[in-house]
Backbone as numpy.savetxt, mean C-alpha at the origin, in Angstrom:
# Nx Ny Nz CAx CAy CAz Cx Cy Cz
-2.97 2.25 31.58 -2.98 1.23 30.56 -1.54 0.92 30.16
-1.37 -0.60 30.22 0.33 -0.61 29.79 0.05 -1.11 28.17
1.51 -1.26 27.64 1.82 -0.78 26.03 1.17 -2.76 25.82
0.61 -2.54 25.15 0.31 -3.92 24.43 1.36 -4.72 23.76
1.16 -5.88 23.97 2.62 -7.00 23.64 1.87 -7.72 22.71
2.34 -7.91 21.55 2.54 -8.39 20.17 0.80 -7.48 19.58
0.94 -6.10 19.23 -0.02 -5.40 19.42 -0.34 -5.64 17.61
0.55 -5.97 17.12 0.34 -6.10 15.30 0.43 -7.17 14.91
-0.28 -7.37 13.91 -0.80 -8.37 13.26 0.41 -8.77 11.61
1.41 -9.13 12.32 2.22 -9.31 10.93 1.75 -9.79 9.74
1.03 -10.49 9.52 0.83 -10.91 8.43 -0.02 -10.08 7.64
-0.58 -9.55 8.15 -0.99 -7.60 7.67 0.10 -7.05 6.97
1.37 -7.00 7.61 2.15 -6.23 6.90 2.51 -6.75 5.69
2.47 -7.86 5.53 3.22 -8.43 3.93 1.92 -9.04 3.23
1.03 -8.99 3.68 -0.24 -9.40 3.09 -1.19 -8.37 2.71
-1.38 -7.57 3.33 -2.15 -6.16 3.31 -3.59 -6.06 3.68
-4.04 -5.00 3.75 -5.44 -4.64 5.13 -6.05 -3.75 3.74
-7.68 -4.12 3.45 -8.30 -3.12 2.52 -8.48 -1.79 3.01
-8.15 -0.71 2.10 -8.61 0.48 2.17 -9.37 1.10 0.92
-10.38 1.23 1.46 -11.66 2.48 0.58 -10.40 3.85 -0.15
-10.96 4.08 -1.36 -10.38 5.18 -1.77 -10.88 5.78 -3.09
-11.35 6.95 -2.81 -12.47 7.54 -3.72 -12.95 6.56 -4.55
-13.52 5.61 -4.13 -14.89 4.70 -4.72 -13.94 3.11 -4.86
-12.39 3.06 -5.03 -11.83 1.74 -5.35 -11.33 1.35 -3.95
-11.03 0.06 -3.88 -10.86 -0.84 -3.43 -9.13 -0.89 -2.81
-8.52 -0.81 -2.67 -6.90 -0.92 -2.30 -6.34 -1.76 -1.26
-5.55 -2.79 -1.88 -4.85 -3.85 -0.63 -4.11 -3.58 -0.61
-3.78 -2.64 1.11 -2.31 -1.84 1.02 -1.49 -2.96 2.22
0.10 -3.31 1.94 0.77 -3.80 2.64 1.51 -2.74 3.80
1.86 -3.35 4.47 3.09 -2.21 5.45 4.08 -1.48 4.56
4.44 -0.26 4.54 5.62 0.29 4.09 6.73 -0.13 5.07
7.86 -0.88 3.94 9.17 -1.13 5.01 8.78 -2.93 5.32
7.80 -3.41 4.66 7.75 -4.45 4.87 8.79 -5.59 4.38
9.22 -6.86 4.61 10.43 -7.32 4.02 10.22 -7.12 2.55
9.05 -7.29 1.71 9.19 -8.02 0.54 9.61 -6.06 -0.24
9.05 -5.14 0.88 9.34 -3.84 -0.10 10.34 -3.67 0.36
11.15 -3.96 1.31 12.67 -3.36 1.30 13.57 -3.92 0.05
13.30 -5.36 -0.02 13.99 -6.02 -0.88 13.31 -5.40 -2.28
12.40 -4.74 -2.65 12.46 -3.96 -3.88 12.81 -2.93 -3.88
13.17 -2.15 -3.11 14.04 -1.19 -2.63 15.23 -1.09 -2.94
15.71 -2.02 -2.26 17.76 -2.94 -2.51 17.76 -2.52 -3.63
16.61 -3.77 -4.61 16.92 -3.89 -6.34 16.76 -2.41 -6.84
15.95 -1.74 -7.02 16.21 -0.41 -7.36 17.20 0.36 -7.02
17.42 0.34 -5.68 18.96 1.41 -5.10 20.27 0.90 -5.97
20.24 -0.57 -6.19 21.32 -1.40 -6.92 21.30 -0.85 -8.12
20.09 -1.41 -8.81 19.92 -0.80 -10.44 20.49 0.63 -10.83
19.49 1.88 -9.80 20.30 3.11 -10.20 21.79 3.18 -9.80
22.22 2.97 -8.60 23.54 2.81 -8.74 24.32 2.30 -10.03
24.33 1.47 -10.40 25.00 1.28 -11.88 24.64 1.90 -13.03
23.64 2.29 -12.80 23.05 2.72 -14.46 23.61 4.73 -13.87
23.03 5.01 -13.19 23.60 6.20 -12.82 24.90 6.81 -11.63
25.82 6.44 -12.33 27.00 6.25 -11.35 27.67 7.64 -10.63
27.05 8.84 -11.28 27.67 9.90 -10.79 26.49 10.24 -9.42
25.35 9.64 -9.43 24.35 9.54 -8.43 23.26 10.40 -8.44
23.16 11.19 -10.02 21.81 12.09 -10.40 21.02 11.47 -11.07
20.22 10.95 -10.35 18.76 10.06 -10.87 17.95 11.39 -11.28
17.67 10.96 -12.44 16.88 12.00 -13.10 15.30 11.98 -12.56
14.39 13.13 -12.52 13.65 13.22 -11.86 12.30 12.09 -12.32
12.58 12.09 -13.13 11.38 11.28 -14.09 11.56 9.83 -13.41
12.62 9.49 -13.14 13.35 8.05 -13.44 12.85 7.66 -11.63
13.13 8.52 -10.92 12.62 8.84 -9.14 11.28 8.42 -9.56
10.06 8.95 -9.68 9.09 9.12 -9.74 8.58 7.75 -10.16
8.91 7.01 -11.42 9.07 5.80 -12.03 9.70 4.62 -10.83
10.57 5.01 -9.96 10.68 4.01 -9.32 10.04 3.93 -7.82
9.11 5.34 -7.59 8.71 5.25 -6.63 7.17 4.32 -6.90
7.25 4.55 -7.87 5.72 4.32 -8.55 5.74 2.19 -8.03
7.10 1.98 -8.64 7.31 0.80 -8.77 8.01 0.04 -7.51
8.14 0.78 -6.92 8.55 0.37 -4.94 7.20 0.02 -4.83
6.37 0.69 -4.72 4.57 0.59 -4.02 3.75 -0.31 -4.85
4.12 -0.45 -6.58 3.60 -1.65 -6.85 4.23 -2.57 -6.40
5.24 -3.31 -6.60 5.73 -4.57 -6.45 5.96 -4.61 -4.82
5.94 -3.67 -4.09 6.03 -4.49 -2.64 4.94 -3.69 -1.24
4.20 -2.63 -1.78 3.14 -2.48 -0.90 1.58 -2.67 -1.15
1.52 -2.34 -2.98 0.05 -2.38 -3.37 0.06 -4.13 -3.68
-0.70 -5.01 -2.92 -1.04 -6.13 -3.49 -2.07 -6.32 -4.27
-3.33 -5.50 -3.97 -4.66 -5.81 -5.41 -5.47 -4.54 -5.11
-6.37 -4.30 -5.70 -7.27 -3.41 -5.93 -8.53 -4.36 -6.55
-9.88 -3.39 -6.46 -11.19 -3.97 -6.54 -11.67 -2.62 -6.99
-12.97 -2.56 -8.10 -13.03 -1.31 -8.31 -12.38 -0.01 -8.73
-11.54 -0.50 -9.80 -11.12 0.17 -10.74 -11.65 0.54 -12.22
-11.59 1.16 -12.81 -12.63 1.32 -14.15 -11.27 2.19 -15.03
-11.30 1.60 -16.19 -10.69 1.89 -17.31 -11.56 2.31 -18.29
-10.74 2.90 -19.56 -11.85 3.10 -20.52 -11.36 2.00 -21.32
-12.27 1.24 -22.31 -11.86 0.56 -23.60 -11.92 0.93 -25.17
-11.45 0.91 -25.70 -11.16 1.38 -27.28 -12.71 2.51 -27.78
-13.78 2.23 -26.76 -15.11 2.53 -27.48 -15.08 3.85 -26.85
-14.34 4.25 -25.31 -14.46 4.89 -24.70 -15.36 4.73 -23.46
-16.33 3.35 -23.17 -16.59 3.00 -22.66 -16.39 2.73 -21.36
-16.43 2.78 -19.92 -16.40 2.09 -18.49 -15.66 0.95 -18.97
-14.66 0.32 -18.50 -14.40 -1.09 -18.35 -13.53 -1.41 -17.26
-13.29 -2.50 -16.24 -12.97 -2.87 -15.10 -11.32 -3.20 -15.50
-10.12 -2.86 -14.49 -9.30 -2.66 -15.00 -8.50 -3.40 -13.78
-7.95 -4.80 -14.48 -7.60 -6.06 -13.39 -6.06 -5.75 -12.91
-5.84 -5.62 -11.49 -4.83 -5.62 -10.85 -3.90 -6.60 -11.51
-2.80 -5.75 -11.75 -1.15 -6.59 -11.86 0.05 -5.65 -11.27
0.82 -5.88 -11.36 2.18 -4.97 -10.73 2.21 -4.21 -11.93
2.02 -4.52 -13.09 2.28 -3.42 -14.35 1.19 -2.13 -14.25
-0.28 -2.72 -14.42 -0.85 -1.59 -13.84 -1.28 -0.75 -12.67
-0.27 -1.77 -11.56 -0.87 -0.71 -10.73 0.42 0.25 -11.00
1.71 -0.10 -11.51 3.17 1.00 -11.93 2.30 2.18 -12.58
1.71 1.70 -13.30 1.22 2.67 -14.49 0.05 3.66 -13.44
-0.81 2.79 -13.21 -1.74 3.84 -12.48 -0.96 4.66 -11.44
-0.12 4.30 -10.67 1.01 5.19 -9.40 1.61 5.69 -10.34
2.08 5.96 -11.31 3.00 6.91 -11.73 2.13 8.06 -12.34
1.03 8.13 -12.12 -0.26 9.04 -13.37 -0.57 9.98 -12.58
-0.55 8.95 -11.19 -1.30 9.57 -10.16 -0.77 9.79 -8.84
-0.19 11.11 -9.17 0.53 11.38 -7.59 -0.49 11.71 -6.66
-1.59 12.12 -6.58 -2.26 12.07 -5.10 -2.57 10.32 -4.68
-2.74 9.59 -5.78 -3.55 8.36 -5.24 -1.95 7.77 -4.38
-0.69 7.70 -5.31 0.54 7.36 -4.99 1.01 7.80 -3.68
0.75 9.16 -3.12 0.84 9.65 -1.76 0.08 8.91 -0.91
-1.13 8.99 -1.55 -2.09 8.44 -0.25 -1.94 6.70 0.00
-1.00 6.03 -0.85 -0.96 4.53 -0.92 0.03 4.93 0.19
0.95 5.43 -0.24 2.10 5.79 1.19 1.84 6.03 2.52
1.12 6.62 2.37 0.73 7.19 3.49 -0.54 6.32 4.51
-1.30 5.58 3.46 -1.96 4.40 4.43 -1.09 3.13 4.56
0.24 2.97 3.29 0.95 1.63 4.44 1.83 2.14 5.51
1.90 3.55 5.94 2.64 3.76 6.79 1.72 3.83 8.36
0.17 4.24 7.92 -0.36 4.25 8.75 -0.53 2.76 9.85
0.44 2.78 10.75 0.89 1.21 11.84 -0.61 1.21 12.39
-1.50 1.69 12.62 -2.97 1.75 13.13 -3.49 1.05 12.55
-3.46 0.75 11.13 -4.19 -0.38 10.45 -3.75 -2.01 10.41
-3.03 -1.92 11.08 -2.29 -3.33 11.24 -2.35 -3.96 12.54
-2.78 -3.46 13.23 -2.96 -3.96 14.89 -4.14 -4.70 14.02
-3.61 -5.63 15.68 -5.01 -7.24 15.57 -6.08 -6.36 16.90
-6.77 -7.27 16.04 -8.10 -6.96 16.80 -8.51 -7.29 18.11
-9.10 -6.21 18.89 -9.07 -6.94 19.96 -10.66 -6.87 20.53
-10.93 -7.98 20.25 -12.26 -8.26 20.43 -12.71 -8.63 21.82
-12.01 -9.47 22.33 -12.35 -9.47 24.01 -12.05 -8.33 24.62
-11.47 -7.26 24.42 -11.71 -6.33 25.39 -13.17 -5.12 24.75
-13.27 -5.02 23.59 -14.37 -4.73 22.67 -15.40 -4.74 23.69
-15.44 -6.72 23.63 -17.09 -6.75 24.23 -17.20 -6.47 25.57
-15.37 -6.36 26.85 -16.13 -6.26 27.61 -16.47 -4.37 27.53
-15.75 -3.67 26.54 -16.17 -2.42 26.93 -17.83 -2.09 26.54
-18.16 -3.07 25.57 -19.47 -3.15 25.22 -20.20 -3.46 26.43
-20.16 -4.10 27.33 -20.79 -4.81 27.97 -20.84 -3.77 29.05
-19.71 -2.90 29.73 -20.17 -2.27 30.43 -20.84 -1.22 30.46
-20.85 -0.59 29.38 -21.30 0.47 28.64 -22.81 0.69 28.36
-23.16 -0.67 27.87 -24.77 -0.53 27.88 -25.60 -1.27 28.73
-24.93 -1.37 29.90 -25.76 -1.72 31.28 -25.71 -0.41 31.98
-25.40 1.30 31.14 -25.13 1.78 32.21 -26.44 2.91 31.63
């Protein structure tokens, strides 16, 4: 089998591919995609000036990792639940603010956002003509 030519689906990467995750919904983009490098830059820039001797305090890391993956890999979520003032269930609408807030609460969910836009397997295009013919030979046999 030779290596497949144009085997990914770019617009996957800056657009993002759904992933299931303990019961919610997650539109994860490529890690390293243009729009997250360029939030990257702005953060590496920001701490650079604000912390010039180059010890980003640990809190402040964590806060901007939170905020790399909102603003340039998590695009939306579906199936989220908040509580409201009553203590009640209530549905809790994707923005870059909350998804900062929810990634910074939550370091396993924050790993695993990483770790599925890094996963390049979810971004290949589909390949449906060879699908059917493996379908096809398969159950004539």
């Amino acid at each position: 089998m030779a290596y497949r030519f144009n085997r990914y689906d770019t617009d996957k990467f800056t657009d993002g591919e759904w992933v299931e995750i303990e019961g919610g919904q997650f539109k994860v983009a490529k890690y390293g995609n243009a729009e997250h490098l360029e939030v990257a830059e702005e953060i590496n820039k920001r701490n650079k000036r604000k912390y010039q001797s180059g010890d980003v305090p640990v809190q402040v890391m964590i806060e901007d990792s939170a905020e790399e993956l909102a603003r340039g890999v998590l695009k939306d979520w579906k199936d989220i639940e908040g509580e409201d003032e009553a203590g009640k269930p209530c549905p809790v609408p994707f923005s870059v603010e909350n998804a900062k807030i929810l990634l910074m609460n939550d370091e396993p969910l924050r790993n695993r956002i990483k770790r599925e836009s890094q996963d390049l397997s979810r971004f290949e295009r589909e390949r449906i003509g060879e699908q059917a013919k493996k379908r096809k030979t398969t159950s004539g046999s």
